[in-house]
C-alpha positions as CSV (number, residue, x, y, z in Angstrom):
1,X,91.1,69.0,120.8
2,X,89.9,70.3,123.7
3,X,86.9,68.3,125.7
4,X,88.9,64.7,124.7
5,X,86.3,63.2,123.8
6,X,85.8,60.0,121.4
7,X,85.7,60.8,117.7
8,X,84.3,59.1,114.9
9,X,85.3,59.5,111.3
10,X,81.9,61.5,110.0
11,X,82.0,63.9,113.3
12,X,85.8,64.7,112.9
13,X,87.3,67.5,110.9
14,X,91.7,68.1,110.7
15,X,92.9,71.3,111.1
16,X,96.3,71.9,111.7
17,X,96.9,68.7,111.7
18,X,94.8,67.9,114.7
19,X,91.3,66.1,114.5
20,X,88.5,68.4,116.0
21,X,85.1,67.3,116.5
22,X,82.0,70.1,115.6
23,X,82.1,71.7,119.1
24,X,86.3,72.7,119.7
25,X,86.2,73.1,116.1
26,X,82.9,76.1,116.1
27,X,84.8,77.7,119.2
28,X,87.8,77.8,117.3
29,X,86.3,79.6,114.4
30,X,84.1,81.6,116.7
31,X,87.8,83.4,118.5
32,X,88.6,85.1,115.9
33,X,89.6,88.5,116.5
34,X,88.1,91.7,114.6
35,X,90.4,94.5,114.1
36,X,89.3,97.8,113.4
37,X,90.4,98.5,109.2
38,X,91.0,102.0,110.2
39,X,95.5,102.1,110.2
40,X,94.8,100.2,106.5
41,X,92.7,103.0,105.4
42,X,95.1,105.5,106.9
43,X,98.1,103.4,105.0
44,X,96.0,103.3,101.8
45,X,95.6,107.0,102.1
46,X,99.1,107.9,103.0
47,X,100.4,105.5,99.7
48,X,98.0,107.0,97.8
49,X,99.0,110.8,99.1
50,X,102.5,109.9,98.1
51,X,102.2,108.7,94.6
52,X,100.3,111.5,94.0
53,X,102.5,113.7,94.7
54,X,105.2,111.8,93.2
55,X,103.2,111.3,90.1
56,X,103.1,115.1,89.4
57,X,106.4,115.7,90.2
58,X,107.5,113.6,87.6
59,X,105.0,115.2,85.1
60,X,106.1,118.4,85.3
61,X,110.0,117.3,85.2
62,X,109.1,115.2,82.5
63,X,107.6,118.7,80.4
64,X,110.1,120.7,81.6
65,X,112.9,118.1,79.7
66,X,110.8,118.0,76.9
67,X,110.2,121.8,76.7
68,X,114.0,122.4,76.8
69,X,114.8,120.1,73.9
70,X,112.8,122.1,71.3
């Protein structure tokens, strides 16, 4: 807790183990930290890409095998 001050059971809230009153505890939810989704989207993509490709591949193995046997 950060401005020490006095706490009563209804104002206080645990996190982390630690009791917070309303004020530490709204500036600790307030520093959060937005990140920008774009390397997620460019992963997704990527994954995506690659089991595509890899999907296919195995397709046409997969006809080629079964094309031999008759």
């Amino acid at each position: 807790m950060s401005c020490s001050k006095m706490l009563c059971q209804e104002c206080a809230t645990q996190w982390d183990g630690i009791w917070h009153c309303a004020a530490c505890l709204g500036s600790k939810r307030g520093a959060a930290v937005q990140r920008s989704p774009f390397f997620g989207w460019v992963a997704v993509i990527t994954l995506s890409l690659a089991m595509l490709f890899a999907g296919a591949r195995v397709m046409v193995w997969t006809a080629a095998l079964l094309a031999g046997l008759f």
